[in-house]
C-alpha positions as CSV (number, residue, x, y, z in Angstrom):
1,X,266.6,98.5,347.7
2,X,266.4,101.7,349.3
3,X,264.7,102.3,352.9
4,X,263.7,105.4,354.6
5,X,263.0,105.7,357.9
6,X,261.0,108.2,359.6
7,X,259.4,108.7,363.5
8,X,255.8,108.6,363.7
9,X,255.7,109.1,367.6
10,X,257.7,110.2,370.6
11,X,256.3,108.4,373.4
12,X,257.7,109.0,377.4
13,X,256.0,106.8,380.3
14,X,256.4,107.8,384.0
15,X,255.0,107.2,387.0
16,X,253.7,110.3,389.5
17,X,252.8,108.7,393.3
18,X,250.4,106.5,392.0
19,X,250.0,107.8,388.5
20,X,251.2,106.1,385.4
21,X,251.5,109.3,383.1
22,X,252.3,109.0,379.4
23,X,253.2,111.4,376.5
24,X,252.8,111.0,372.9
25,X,254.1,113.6,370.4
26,X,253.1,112.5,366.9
27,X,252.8,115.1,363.8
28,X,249.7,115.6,364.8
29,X,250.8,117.1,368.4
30,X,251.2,115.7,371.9
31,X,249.0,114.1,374.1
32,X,248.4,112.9,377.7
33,X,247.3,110.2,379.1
34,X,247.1,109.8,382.7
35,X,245.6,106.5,385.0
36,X,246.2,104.8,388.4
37,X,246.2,101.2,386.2
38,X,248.9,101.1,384.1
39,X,247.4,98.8,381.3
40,X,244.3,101.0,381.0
41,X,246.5,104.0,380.4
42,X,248.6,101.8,377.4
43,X,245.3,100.5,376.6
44,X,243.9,104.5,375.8
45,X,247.4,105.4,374.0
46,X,247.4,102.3,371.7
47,X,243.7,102.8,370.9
48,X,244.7,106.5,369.8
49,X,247.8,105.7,368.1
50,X,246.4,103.1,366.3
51,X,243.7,105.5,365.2
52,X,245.8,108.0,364.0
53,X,248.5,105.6,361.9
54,X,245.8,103.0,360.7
55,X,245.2,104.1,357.5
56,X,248.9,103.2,356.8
């Protein structure tokens, strides 16, 4: 059995004052996604990274 691995995503989370800021750098580029609530700005990333790797 042979298994490759390969990154799909680079993702960095940080928090600015009271900013939750993230960064995602797929193939496909990188993004930002910035929010006061953290779980609405995971919610926004998942929804788009889930978009882009569904058809997998």
């Amino acid at each position: 059995m042979v298994t490759v691995e390969e990154s799909l995503c680079r993702i960095e989370i940080m928090k600015q004052g009271q900013e939750f800021i993230a960064r995602a750098e797929t193939q496909g580029g990188v993004k930002e996604y910035r929010n006061t609530v953290f779980e609405d700005m995971l919610r926004e990333l998942f929804i788009d990274l889930q978009e882009e790797f569904g058809e997998f």
